[in-house]
N, C-alpha and C positions, 0 to 999 in steps of 0.2 A: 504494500500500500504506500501509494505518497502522497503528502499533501503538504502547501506551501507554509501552513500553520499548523501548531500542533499546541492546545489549551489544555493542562491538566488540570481538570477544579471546576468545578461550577455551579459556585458558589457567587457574591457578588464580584467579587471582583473576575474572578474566570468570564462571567456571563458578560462584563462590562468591559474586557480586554476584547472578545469575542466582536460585541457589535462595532467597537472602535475600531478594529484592524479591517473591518467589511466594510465600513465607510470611509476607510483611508482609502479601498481601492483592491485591497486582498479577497478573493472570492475561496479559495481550495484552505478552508479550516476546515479543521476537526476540534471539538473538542470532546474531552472524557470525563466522565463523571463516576466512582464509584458510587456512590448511592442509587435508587432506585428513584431518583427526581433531582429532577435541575433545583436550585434556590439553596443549597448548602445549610446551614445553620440559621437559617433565617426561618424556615422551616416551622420551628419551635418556639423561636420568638413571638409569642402572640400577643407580648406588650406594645403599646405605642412610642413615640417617638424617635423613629428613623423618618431620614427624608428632608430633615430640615434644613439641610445646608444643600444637598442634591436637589431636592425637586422644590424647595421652601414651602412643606407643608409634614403635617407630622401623618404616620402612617405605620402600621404593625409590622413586623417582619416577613409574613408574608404577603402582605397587600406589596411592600418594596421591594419584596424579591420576582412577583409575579408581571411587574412595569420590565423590568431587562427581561422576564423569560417572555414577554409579549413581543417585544422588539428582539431580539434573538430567533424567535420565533416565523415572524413576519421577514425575516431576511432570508431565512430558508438554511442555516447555517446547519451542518452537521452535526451530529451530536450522537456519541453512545452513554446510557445510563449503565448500571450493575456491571461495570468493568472498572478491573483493578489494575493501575500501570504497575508493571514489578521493576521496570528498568528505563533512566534514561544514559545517553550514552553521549560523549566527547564530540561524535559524529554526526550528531542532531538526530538518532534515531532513540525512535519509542517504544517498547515493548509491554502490551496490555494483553488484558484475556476477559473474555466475559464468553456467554452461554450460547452467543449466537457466531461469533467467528473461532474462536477457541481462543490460542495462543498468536497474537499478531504481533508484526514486526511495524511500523511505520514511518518512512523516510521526511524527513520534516527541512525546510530552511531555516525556520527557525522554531522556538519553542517557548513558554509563556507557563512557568509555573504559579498555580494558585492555589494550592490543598489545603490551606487555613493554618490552624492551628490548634493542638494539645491543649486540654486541662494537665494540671499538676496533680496528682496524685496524692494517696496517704505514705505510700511507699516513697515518694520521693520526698517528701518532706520529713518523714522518720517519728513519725506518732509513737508511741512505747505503748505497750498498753496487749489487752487480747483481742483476738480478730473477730468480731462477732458478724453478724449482719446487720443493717442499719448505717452503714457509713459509705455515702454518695460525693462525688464529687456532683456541683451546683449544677453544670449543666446535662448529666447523665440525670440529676431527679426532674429536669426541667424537662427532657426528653420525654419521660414515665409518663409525666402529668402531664404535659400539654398533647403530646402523640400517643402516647398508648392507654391515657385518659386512666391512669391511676394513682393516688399518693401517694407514698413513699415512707409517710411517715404520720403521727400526732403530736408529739412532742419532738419538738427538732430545736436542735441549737444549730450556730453557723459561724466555722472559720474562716477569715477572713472578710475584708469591706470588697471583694471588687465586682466589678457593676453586674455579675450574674448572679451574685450570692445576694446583695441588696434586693434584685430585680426577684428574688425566689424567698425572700423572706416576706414582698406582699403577697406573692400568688401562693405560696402557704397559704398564708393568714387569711386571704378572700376564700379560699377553700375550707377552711375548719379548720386548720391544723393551729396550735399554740405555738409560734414560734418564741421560743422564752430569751435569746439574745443573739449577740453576733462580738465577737473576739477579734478584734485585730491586733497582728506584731506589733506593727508601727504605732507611732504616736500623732497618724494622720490617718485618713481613710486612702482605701485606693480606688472611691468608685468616684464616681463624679457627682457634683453638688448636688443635682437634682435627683438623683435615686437614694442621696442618703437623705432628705427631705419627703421623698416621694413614698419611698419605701420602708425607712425606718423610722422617721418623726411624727409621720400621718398617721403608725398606727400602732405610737407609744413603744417601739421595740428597743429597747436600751442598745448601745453602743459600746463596750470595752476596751479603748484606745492601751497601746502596751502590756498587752493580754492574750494568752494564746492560750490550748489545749497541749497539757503538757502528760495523760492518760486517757487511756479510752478502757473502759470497764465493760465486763460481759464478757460469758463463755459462750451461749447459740447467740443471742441476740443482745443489742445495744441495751445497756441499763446505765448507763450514767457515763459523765465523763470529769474529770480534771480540770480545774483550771488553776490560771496563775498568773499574777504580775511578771511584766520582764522589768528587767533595770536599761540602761539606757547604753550599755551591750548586748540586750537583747536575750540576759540570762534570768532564767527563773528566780524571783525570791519566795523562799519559802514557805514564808511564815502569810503569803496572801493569797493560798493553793485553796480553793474549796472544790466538793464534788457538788455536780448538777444533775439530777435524775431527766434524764432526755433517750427516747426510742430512736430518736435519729440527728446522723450528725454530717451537714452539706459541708463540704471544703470549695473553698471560693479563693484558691491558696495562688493564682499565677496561670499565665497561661504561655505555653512555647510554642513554635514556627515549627508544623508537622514538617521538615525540612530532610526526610530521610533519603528520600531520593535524588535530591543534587550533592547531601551528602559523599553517598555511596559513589555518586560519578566524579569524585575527587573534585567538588568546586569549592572554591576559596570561601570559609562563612566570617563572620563579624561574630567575636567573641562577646559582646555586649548584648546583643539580641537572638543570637542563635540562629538570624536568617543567612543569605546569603550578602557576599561582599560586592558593591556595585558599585555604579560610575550613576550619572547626572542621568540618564537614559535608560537607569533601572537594567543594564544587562550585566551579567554575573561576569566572575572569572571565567567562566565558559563560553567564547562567543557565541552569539545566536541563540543561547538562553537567558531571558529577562523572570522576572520576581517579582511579585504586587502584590497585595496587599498582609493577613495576616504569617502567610508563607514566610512573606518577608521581614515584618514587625509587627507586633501585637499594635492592631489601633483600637481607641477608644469609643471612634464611630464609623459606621459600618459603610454610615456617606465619603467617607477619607478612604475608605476600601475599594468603594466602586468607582471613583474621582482617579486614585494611582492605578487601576488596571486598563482605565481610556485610555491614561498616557502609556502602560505597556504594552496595550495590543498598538496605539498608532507608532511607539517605535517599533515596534517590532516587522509592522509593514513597512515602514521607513526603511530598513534592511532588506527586506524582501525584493522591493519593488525597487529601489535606487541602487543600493547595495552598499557598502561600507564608506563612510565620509574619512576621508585623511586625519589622524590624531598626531596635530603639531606638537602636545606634551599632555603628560598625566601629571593633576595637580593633587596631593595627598589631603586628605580632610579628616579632622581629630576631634572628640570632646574635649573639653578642658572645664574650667573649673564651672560648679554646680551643674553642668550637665549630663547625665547618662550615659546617653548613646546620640549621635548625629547620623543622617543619613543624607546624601551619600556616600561614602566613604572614599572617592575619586572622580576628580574633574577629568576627562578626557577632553582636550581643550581644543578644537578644530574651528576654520576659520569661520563658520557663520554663530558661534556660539555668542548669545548676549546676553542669556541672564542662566540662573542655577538658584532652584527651590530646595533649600534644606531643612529636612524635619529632626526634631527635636526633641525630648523631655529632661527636665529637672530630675535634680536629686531629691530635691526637701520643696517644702513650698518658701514661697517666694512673693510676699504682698507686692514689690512693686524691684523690678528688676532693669536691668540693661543687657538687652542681646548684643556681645560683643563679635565680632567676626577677626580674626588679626591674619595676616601674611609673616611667616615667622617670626611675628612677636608684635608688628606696625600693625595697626589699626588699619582697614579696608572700611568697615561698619560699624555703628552704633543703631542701636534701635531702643526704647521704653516699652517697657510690657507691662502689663499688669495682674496679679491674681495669679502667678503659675504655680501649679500643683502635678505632679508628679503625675498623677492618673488621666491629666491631657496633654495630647501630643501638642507640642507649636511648629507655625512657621516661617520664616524668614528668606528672604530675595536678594538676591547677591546679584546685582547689575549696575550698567555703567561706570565695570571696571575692563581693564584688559588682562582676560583671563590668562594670556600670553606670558605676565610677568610676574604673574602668582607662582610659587610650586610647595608653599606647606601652612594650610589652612588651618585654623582653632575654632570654634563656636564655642564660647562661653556666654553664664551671664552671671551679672557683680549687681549685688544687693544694694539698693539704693536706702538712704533715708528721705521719710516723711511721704 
C-alpha cells in the first residue's frame, strides 16, 4: 500500500492534521485509528467547555469531536478504525493490522503522529499499601461511567487536582456517589481555575493542598486509605497521617505522550515532556515525521490540540507537495529559569522564515511575570504576563528578528513586583 500521508491517531488532533493537509492540496491520506470510532478521548468527555478558543463557543467533547469527524468526513479522507500500528520505520513506512487487511505494510512521504496520551498509574507513582479492587485511574472511571454507563464506586476519594480528577469528582457527585475529598502533592492545584471552582467549590468538596495518599488498605476490596501532610520536600510528616474509610480511590496523578512508537524507531525525545524532539514545523528527528498534539505534550485544552495538528498536517503537505526548503542553520532552544519545558526545541532557520511560536509552562505560579527570550545571554524579547500557573500552557512570538544570527535561545520568565 502507498499513500502520500500516513495519520496515526484520531483523535482531535489526528482528525484536525487530517483535514488540514487535504486543504493544503494532499488528496492520498490515510489515517488509523485503533479504537472502534474516530473522536479519541473526546469520546467520554461529556462535560462542556471545549470549543472556546477553536470555534468560540462552549461545547461537550463529543459535540467537538463530531464538527472535525463531519469535515473529515465530507472530504472523503481514508480512514481505518480497530487497527493497531505495531511499527513505524526511518523509511516512512507503517506497519498496522486490523481484521479486514491482516498484517499491512504502508509506504508513506511523510507521517503525522497523534496517539494522545497515558494516565499515570498506581504503579508508577509507588502507593504502598495492599492491592485491592477499587483503585481507578480518573479517566478509566470516566470511561465506566460515561461509556459503559456504570459507577465505579460510592465513596471515593481522589489523588491528585488535574483537570480529569476535578472534572470526575462532579460527575461522581451528580451521580450519587459521596465524593469525600481530593489530595494534592503540590501546594497548588494542577487543574485549571474553573474546574476547581466548577467542580470542587460548587459542590463543597474540600481541597488538601501538600497532601497525598501515603496507604491504600484492603485485602479483596478498597476499605480505607492513608493520608498525610508532605513538608515542603515533599516528605511525609507523620504525626498528620489519618485513615479515611472510602470504597474507591480515582488517581488524577499526570499524564504522558503515548510516544512508544517513535520511540522504538530511534527518534530523538525531549526529556522534559517525554514527547518527541522538534524544530518550529513540529517535525521530529526523523524527517518526514511531524508530532501534534498530546503525543507531543500534555495540553490543557483540547482547542491547542486541534489548533497544532492544522499546522502539522499543512507542514507536512508542505513537504509532500514542494518538498524540503534549504536549512541555512539550526538554532538550539532551552528552558531556563521558572520555566518547565519550551517547545520547540530547534529553529531550523531557512530563508523565508519570519516569525517562530513557542509554547511554554511554568514551574510554580507566577501572579505577574516577564516572558524573557535571550540569544546567548542578550535579550531578543521581553513580554508581561499575567496569572501563570503551571497547569496552563502559554504563548509567545518570536518575530522581526533575523533568525540568521541567533544560534542559542532561552525562554525564561522573572517575577515581577506589584
Amino acid at each position: 500500500m502507498k499513500r502520500d500521508l500516513v495519520i496515526i491517531g484520531g483523535g482531535s488532533a489526528g482528525l484536525a492534521a487530517a483535514i488540514s493537509a487535504y486543504d493544503s492540496g494532499v488528496r492520498s491520506i490515510l489515517l488509523l485509528e485503533r479504537s472502534y470510532e474516530l473522536g479519541g478521548i473526546l469520546n467520554q468527555c461529556i462535560h462542556n467547555g471545549f470549543g472556546l478558543h477553536r470555534f468560540k463557543e462552549e461545547l461537550t467533547g463529543p459535540e467537538y469531536a463530531s464538527r472535525f469527524i463531519k469535515e473529515f468526513n465530507e472530504r472523503g479522507i481514508e480512514a481505518y478504525t480497530d487497527s493497531l500500528v505495531t511499527k513505524i520505520n526511518e523509511d516512512l513506512t507503517v506497519e498496522f493490522m486490523n481484521s479486514k487487511l491482516g498484517l499491512t505494510t504502508v509506504e508513506a512521504k511523510a507521517i503525522v503522529l497523534a496517539m494522545g496520551c497515558n494516565e499515570r498509574t498506581r504503579g508508577q507513582i509507588s502507593i504502598p499499601g495492599d492491592r485491592p479492587k477499587g483503585v481507578f485511574t480518573a479517566g478509566l472511571a470516566q470511561k465506566h461511567l460515561n461509556i459503559d454507563g456504570y459507577l465505579v464506586g460510592k465513596n471515593v476519594y481522589i489523588l491528585g487536582s488535574g483537570d480529569i480528577g476535578l472534572i470526575m469528582a462532579r460527575r461522581m457527585t451528580l451521580e450519587g456517589a459521596n465524593v469525600i475529598g481530593v489530595s494534592e502533592l503540590m501546594p497548588y492545584s494542577n487543574g485549571l481555575n474553573r474546574n476547581i471552582v466548577q467542580c470542587l467549590h460548587d459542590f463543597n468538596i474540600p481541597l488538601r493542598l501538600h497532601n497525598t495518599v501515603t496507604k491504600i488498605i484492603g485485602k479483596e476490596n478498597l476499605e480505607a486509605i492513608e493520608i498525610c501532610d508532605v513538608d515542603d520536600n515533599l516528605v511525609p510528616i507523620e504525626s498528620t497521617k489519618q485513615v479515611i474509610k472510602c470504597d474507591t480511590l480515582l488517581l488524577s496523578v499526570g499524564l504522558y505522550p503515548s510516544n512508544t512508537l517513535y520511540t522504538e524507531c530511534n527518534g530523538k525525545t525531549y526529556q522534559r515532556t517525554r514527547g518527541a524532539f522538534i524544530d518550529q514545523n513540529l517535525e521530529t528527528s526523523i524527517p518526514g515525521v511531524f508530532s501534534c498534539g498530546n503525543v507531543l505534550h500534555v495540553h490543557d485544552l483540547v482547542d491547542f490540540v486541534s489548533m497544532e495538528g492544522e499546522i502539522a498536517g499543512k507542514k507536512a503537505a508542505n513537504l509532500i507537495l514542494n518538498g524540503r526548503e534549504e536549512v541555512l542553520k539550526i538554532v538550539n532552544v532551552t528552558e531556563s529559569n521558572n520555566v518547565g519545558y519550551v517547545l520547540p526545541n530547534i529553529i531550523s532557520v531557512t530563508k523565508n522564515l519570519e516569525s517562530v511560536e513557542f509554547s511554554f509552562r511554568v514551574r510554580k505560579p507566577i501572579s505577574k511575570g516577564e516572558i524573557i527570550i535571550k540569544n546567548n545571554g542578550e535579550i531578543v524579547k521581553k513580554q508581561i504576563a499575567l496569572n501563570l500557573i503551571p497547569s496552563e500552557m502559554k504563548k509567545v512570538v518570536l518575530k522581526g528578528v533575523d533568525f540568521n544570527s541567533l544560534s542559542n535561545l532561552t525562554v525564561e520568565v522573572g517575577e515581577l513586583n506589584g
